[in-house]
Backbone and ligand atoms as CSV (ligand in chain L), in Angstrom:
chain,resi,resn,atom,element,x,y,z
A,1,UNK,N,N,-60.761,-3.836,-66.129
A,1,UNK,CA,C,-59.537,-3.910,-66.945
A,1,UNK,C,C,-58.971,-5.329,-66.873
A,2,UNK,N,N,-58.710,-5.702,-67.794
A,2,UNK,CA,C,-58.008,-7.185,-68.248
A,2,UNK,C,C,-56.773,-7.260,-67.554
A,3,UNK,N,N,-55.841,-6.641,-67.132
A,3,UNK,CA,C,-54.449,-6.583,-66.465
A,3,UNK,C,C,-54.348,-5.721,-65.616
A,4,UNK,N,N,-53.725,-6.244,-64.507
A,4,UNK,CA,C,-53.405,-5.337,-63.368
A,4,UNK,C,C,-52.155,-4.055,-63.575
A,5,UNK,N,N,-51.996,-2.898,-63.043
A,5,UNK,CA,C,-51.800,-2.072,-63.484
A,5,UNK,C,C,-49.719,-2.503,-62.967
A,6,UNK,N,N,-49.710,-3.498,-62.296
A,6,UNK,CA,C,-48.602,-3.802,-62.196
A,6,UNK,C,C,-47.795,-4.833,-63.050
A,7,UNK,N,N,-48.807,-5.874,-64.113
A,7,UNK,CA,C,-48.402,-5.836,-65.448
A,7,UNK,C,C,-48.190,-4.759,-66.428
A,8,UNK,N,N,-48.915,-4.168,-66.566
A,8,UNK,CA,C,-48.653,-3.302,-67.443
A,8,UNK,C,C,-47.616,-2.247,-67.109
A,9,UNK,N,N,-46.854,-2.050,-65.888
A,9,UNK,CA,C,-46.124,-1.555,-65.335
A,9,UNK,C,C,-44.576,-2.574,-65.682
A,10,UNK,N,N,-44.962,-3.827,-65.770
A,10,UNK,CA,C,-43.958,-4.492,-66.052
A,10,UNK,C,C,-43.655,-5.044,-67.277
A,11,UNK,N,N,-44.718,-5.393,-67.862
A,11,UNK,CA,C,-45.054,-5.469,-70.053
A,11,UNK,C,C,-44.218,-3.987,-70.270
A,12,UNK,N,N,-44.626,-2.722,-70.029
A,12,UNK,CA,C,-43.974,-1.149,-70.429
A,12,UNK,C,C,-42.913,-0.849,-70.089
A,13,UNK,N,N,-42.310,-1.200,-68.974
A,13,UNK,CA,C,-41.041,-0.882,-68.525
A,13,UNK,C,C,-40.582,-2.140,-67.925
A,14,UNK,N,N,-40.083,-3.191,-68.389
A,14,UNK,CA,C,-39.665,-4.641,-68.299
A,14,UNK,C,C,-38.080,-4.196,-67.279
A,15,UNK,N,N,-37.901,-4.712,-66.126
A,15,UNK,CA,C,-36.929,-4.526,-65.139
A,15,UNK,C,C,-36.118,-5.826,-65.450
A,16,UNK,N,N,-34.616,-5.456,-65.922
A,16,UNK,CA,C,-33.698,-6.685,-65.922
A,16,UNK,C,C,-33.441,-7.082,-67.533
A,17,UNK,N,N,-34.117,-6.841,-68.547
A,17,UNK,CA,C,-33.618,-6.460,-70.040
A,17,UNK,C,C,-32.556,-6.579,-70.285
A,18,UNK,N,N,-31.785,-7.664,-71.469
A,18,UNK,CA,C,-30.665,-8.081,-71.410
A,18,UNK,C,C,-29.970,-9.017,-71.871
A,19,UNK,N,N,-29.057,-9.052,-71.571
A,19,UNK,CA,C,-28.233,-10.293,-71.832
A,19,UNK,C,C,-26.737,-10.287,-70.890
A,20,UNK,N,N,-26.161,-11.314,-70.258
A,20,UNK,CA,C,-25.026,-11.072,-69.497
A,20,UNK,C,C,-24.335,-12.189,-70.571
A,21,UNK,N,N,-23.071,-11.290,-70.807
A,21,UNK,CA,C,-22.309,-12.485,-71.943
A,21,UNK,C,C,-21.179,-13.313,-71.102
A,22,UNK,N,N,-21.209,-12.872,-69.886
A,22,UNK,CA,C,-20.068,-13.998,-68.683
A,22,UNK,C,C,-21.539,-14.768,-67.964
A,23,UNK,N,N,-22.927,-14.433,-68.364
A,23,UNK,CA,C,-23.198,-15.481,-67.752
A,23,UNK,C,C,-23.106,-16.977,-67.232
A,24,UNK,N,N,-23.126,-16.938,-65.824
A,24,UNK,CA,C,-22.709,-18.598,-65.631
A,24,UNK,C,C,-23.878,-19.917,-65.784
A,25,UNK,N,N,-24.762,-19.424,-65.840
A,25,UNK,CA,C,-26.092,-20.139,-65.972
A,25,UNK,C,C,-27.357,-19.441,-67.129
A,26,UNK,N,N,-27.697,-20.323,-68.049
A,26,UNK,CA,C,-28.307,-19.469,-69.265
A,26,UNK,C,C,-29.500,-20.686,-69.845
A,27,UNK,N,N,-30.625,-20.032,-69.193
A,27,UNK,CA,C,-31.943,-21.177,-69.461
A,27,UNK,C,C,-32.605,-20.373,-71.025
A,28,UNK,N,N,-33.225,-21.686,-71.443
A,28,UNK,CA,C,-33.964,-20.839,-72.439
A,28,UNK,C,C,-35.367,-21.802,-72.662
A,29,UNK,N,N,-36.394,-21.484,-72.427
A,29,UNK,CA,C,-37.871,-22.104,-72.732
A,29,UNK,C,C,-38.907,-21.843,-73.764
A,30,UNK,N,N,-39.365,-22.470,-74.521
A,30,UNK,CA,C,-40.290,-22.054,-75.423
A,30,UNK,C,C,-41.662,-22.670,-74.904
A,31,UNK,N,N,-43.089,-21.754,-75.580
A,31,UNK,CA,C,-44.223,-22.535,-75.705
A,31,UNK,C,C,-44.322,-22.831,-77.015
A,32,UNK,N,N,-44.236,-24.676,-77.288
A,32,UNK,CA,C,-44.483,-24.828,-78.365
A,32,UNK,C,C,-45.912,-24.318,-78.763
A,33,UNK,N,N,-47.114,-24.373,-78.540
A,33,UNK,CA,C,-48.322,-23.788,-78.917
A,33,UNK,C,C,-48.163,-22.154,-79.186
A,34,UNK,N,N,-47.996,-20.984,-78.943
A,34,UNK,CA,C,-47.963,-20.188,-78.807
A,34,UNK,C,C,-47.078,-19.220,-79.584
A,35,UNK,N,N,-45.613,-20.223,-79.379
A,35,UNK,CA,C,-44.223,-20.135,-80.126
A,35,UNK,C,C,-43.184,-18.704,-79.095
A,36,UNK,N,N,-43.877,-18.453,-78.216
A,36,UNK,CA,C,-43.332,-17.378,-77.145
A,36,UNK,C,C,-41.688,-18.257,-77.250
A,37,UNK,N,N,-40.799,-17.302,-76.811
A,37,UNK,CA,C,-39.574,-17.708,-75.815
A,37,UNK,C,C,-38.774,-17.248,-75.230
A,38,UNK,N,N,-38.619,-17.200,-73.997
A,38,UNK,CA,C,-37.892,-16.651,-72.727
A,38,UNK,C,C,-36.662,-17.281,-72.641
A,39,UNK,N,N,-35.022,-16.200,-72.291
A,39,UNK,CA,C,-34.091,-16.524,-72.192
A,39,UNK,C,C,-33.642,-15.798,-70.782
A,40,UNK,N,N,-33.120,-17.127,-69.793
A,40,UNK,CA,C,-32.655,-16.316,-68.604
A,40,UNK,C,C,-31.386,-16.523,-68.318
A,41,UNK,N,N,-30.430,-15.195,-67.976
A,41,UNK,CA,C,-28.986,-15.264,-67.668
A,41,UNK,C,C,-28.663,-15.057,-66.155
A,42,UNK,N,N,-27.973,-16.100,-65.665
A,42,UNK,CA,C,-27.837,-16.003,-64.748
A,42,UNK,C,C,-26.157,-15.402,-64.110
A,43,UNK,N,N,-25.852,-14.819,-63.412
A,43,UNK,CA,C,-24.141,-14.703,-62.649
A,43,UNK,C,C,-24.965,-14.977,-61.494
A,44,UNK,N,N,-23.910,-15.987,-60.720
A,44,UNK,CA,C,-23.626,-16.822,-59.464
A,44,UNK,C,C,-22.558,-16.812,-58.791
A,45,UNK,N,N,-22.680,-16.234,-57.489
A,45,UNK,CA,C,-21.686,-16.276,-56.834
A,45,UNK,C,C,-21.736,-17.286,-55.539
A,46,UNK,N,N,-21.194,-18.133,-54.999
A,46,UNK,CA,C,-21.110,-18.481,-53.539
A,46,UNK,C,C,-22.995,-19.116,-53.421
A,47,UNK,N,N,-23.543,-19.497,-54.601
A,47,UNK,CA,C,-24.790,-19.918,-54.969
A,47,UNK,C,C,-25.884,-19.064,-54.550
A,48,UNK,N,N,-25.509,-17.693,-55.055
A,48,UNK,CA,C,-25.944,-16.685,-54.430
A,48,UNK,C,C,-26.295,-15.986,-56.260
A,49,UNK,N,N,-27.665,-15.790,-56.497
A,49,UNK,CA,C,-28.135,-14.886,-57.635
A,49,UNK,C,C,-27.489,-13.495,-57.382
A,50,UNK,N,N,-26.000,-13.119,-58.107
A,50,UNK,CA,C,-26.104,-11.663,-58.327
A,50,UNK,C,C,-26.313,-10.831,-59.057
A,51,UNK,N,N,-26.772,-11.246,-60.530
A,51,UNK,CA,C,-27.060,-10.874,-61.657
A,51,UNK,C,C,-28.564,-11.565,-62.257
A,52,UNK,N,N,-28.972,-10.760,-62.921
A,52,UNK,CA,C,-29.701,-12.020,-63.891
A,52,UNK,C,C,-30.746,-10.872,-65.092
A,53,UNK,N,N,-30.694,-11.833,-66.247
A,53,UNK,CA,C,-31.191,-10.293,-67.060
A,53,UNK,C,C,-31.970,-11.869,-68.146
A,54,UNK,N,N,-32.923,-11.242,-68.800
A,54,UNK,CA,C,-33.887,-11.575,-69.820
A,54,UNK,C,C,-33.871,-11.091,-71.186
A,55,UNK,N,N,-34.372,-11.843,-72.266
A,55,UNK,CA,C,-34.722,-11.623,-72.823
A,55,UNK,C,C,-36.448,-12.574,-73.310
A,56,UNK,N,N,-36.822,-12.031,-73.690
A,56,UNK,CA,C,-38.666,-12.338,-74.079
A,56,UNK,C,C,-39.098,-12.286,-75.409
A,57,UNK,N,N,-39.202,-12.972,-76.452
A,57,UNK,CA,C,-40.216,-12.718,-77.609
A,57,UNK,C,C,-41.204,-13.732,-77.607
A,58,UNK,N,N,-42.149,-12.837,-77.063
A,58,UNK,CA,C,-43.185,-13.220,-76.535
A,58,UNK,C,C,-44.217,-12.412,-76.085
A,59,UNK,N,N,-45.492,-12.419,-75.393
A,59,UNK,CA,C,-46.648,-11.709,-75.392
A,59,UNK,C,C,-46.609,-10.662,-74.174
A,60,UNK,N,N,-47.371,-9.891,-73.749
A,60,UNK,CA,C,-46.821,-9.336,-73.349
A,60,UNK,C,C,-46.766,-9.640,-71.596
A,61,UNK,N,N,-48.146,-10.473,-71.346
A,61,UNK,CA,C,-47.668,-11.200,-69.988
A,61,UNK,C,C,-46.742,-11.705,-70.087
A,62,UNK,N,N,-46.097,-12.702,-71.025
A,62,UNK,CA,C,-44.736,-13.372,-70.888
A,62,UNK,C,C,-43.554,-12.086,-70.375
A,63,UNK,N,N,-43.431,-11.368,-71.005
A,63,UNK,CA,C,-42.565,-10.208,-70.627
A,63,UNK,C,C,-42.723,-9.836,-68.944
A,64,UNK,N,N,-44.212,-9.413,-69.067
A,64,UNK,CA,C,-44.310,-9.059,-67.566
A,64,UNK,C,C,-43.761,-10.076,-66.637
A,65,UNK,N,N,-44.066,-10.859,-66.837
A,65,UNK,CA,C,-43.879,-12.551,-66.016
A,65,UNK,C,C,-42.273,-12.507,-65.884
A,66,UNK,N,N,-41.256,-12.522,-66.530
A,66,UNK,CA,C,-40.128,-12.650,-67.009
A,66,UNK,C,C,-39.331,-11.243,-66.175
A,67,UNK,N,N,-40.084,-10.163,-66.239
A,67,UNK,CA,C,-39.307,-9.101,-65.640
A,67,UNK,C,C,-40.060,-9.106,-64.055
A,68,UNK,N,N,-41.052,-9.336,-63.628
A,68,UNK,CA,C,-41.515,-9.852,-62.152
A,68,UNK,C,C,-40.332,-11.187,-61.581
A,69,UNK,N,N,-40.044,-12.165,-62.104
A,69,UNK,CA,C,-39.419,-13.157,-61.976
A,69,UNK,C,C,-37.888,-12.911,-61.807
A,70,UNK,N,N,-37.901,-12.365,-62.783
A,70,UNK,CA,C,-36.322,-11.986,-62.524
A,70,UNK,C,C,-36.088,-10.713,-61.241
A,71,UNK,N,N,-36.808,-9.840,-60.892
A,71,UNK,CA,C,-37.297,-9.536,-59.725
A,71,UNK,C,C,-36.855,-9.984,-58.584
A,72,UNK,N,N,-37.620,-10.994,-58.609
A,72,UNK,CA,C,-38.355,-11.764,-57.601
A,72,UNK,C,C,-37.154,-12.957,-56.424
A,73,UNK,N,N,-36.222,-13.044,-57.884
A,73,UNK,CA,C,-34.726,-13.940,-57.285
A,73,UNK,C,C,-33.474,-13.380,-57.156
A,74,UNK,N,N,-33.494,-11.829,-57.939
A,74,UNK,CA,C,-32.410,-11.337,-57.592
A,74,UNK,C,C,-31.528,-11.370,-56.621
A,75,UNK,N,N,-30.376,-11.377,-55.647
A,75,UNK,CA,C,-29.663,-11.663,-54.711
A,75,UNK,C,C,-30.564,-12.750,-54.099
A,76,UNK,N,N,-31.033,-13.881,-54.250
A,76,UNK,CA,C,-31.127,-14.334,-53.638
A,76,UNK,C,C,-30.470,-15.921,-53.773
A,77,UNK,N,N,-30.131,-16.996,-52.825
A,77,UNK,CA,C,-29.564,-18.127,-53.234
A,77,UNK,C,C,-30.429,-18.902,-53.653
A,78,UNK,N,N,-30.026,-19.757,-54.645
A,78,UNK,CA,C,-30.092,-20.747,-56.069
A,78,UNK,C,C,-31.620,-21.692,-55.114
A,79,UNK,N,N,-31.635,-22.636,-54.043
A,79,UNK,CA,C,-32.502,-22.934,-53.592
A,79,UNK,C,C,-33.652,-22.163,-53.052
A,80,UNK,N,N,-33.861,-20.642,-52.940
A,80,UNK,CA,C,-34.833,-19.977,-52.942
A,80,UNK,C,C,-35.562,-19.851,-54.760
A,81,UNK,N,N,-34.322,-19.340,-55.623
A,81,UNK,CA,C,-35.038,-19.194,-56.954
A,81,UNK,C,C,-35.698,-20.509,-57.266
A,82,UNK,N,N,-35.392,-21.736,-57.147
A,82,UNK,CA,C,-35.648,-23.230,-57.516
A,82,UNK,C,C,-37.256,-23.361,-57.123
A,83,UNK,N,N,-37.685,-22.383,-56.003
A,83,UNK,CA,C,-38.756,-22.895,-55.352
A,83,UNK,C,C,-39.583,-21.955,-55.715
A,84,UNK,N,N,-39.402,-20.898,-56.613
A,84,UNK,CA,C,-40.297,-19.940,-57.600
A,84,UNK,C,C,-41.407,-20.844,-57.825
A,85,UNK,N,N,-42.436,-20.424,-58.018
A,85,UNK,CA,C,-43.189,-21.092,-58.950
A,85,UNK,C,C,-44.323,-19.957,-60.258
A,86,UNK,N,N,-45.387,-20.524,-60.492
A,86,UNK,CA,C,-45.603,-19.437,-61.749
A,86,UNK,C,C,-46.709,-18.551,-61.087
A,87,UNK,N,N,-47.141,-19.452,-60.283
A,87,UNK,CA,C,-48.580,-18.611,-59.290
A,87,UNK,C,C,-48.009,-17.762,-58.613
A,88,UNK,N,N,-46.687,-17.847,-57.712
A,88,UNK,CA,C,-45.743,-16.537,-57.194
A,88,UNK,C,C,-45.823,-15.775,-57.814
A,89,UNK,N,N,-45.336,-15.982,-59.185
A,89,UNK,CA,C,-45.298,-15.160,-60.309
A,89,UNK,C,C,-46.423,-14.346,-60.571
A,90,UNK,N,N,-47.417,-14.937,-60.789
A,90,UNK,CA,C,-49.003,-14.272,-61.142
A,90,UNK,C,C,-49.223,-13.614,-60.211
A,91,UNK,N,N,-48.884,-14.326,-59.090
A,91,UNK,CA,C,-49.675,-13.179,-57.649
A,91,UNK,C,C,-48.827,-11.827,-57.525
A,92,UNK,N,N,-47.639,-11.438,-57.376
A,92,UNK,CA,C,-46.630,-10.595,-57.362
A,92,UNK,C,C,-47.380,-9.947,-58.595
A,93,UNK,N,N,-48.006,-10.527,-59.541
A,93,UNK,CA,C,-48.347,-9.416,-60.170
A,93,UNK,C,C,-49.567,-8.813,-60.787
A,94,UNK,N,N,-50.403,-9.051,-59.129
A,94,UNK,CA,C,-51.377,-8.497,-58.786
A,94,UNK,C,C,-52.411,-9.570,-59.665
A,95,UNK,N,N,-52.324,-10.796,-60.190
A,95,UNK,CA,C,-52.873,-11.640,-60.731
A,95,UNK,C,C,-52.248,-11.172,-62.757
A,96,UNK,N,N,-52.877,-12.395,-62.844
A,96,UNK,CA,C,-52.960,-12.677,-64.583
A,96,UNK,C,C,-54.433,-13.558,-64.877
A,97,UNK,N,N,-54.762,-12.695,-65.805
A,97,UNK,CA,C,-56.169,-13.826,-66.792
A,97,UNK,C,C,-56.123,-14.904,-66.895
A,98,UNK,N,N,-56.929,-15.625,-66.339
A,98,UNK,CA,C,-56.828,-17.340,-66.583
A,98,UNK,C,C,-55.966,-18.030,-67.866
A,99,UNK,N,N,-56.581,-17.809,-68.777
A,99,UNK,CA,C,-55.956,-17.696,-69.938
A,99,UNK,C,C,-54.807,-17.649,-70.172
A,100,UNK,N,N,-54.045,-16.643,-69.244
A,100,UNK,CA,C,-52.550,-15.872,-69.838
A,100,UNK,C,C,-52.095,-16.938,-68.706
A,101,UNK,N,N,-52.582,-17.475,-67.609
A,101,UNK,CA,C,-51.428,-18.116,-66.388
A,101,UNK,C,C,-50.304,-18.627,-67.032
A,102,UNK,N,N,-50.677,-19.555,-68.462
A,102,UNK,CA,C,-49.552,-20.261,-68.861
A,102,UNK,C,C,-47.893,-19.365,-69.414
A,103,UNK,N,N,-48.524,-18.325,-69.718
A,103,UNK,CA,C,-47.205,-17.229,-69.530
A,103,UNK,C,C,-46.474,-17.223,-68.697
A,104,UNK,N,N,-46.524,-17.283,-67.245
A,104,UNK,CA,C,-46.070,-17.428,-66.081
A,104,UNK,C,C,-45.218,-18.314,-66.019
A,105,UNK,N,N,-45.700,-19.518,-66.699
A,105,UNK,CA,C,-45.443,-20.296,-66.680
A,105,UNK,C,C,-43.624,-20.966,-67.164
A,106,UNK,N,N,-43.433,-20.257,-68.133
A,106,UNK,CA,C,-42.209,-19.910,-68.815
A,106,UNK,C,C,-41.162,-19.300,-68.054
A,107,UNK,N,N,-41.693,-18.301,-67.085
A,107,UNK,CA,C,-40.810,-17.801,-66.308
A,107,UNK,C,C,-40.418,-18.876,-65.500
A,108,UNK,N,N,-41.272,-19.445,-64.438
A,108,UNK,CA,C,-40.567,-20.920,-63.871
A,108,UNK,C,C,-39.481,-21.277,-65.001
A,109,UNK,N,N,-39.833,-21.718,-65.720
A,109,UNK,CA,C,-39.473,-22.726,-66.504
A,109,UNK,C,C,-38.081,-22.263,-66.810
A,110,UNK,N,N,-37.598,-21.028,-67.394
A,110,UNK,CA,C,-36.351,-20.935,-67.691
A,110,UNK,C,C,-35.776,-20.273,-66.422
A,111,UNK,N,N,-36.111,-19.626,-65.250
A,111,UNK,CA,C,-35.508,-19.718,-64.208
A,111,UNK,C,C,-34.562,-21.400,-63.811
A,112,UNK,N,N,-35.490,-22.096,-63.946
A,112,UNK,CA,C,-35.582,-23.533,-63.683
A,112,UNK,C,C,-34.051,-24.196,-64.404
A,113,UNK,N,N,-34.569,-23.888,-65.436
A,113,UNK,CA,C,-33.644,-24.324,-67.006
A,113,UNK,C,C,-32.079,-23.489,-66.588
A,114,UNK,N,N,-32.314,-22.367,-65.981
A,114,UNK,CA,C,-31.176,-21.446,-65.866
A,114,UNK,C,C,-30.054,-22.080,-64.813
A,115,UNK,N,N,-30.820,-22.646,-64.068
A,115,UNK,CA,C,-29.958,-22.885,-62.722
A,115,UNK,C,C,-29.481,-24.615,-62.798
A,116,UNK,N,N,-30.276,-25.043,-63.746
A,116,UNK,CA,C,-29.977,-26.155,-64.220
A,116,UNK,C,C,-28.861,-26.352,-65.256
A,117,UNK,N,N,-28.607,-25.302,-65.840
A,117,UNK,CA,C,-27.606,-25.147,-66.844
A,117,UNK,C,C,-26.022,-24.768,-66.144
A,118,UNK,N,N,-26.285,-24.403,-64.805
A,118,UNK,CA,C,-25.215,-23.975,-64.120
A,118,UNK,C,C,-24.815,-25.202,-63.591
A,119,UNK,N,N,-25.766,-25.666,-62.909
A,119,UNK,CA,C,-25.184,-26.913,-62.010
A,119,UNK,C,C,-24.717,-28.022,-62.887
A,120,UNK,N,N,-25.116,-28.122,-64.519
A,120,UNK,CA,C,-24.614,-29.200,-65.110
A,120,UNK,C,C,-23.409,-28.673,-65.620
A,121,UNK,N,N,-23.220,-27.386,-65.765
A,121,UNK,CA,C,-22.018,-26.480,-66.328
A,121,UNK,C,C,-20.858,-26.870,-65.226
A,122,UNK,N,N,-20.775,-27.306,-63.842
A,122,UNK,CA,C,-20.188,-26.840,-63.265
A,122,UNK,C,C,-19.924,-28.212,-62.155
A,123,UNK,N,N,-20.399,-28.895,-62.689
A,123,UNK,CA,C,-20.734,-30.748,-62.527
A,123,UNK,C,C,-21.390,-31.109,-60.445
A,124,UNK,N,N,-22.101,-30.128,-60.509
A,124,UNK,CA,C,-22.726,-29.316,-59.453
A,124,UNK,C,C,-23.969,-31.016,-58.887
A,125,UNK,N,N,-24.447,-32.043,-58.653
A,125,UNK,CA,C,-25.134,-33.036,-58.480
A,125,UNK,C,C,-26.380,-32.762,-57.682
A,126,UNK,N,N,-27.599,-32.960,-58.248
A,126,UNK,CA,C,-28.663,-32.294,-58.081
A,126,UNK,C,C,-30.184,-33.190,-58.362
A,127,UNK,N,N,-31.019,-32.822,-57.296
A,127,UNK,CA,C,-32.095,-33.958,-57.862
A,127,UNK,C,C,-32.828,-34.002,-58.731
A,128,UNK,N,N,-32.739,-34.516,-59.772
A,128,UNK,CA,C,-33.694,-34.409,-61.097
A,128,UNK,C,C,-35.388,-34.095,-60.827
A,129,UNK,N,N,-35.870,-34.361,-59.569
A,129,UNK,CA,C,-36.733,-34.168,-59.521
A,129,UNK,C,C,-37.376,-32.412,-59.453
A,130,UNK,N,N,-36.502,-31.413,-59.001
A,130,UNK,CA,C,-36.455,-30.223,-59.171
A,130,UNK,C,C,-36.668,-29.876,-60.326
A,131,UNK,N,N,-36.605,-30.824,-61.313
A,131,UNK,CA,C,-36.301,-30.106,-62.703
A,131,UNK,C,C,-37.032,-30.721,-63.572
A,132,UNK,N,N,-38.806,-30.716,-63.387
A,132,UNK,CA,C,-39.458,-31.511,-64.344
A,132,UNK,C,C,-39.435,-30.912,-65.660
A,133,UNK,N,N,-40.083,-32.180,-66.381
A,133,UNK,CA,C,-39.390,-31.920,-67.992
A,133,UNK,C,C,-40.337,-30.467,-68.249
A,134,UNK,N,N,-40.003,-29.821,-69.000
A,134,UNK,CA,C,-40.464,-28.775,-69.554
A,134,UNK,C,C,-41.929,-28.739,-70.176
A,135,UNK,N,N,-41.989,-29.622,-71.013
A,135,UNK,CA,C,-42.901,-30.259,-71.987
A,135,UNK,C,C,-44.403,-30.154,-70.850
A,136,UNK,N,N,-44.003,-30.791,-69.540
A,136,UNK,CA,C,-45.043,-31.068,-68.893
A,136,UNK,C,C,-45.695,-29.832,-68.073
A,137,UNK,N,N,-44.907,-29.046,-67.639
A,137,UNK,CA,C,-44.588,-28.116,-67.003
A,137,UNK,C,C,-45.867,-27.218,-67.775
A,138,UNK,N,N,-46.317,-27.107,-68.732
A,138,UNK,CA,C,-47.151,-26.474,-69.761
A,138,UNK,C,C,-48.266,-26.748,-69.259
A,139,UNK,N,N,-48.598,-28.321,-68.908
A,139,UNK,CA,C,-49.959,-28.970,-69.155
A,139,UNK,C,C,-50.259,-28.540,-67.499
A,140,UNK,N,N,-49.379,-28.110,-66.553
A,140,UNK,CA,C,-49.845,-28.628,-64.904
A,140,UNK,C,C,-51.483,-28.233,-64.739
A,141,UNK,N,N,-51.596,-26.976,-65.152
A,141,UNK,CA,C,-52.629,-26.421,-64.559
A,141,UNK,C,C,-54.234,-26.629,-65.756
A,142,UNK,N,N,-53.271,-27.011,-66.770
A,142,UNK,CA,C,-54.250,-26.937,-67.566
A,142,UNK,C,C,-54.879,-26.170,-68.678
A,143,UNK,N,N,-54.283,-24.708,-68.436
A,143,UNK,CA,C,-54.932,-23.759,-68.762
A,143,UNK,C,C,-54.488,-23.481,-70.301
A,144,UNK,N,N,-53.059,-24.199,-70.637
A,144,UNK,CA,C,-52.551,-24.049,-71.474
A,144,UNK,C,C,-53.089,-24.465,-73.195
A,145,UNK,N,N,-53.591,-25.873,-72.899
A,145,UNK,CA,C,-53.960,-26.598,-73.872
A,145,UNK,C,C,-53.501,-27.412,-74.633
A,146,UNK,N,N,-51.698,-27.416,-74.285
A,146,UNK,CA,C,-50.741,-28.107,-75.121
A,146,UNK,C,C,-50.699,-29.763,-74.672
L,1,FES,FE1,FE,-47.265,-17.340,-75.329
L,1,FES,FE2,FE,-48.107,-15.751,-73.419
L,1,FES,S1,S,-49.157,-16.286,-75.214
L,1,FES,S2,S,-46.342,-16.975,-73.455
């Protein structure tokens, strides 16, 4: 089988679906190749994740990826989510097809974008280096093609 039964557990019943309209932090990432795009809402307390909800139009690893991810940082503080990455992502979910990794990939990315939107929301001073450009973020592994 092409997907682990804990994607398809998370593509079918996506955990965290949503939108928070007091969100304090609100990333949003696209694959330009693909045209997928992931929106992540964040509520922050005491730099502490207590909320966070998605939305996905996008494939259906992206979804899975997106509801694993959001998962994955719930209650937890802002420098644990920062250090997500997309292979966390893939592995938590029991792997992804070579192919699809770059799905994963998005989830970083607007996690990333999310917490970045807070700290500039909130004049919060932070190292740019945490926050590579997006654009590139596509090409790391390769798999993508963009
Ligand atoms: Fe676009 Fe999966 S094919 S994110």
């Amino acid at each position: 089988m092409l997907y682990s039964e804990k994607v398809m557990d998370h593509f079918l019943h996506p955990r965290n679906v949503g939108v928070l309209e007091d969100a304090d932090g609100v990333g949003e990432v696209g694959n330009a190749k693909c045209g997928d795009i992931m929106k992540i809402y964040l509520k922050i307390e005491n730099d502490v994740i207590t909320d966070v909800k998605f939305h996905t139009f996008g494939c259906g690893s992206a979804i899975a990826s997106s509801s694993m991810a959001t998962e994955m940082i719930k209650g937890k503080p802002l420098a644990e989510a920062l250090e997500l990455t997309n292979r966390a992502v893939a592995e938590a979910l029991d792997g992804l097809p070579a192919h699809k990794l770059h799905c994963s990939v998005l989830a970083e990315e607007a996690v990333k974008a999310a917490v970045k939107d807070y700290y500039d929301k909130n004049g919060i001073a932070y190292d740019v280096r945490q926050f590579p450009a997006a654009s590139c973020a596509h090409c790391s592994d390769g798999t993508c093609g963009n």
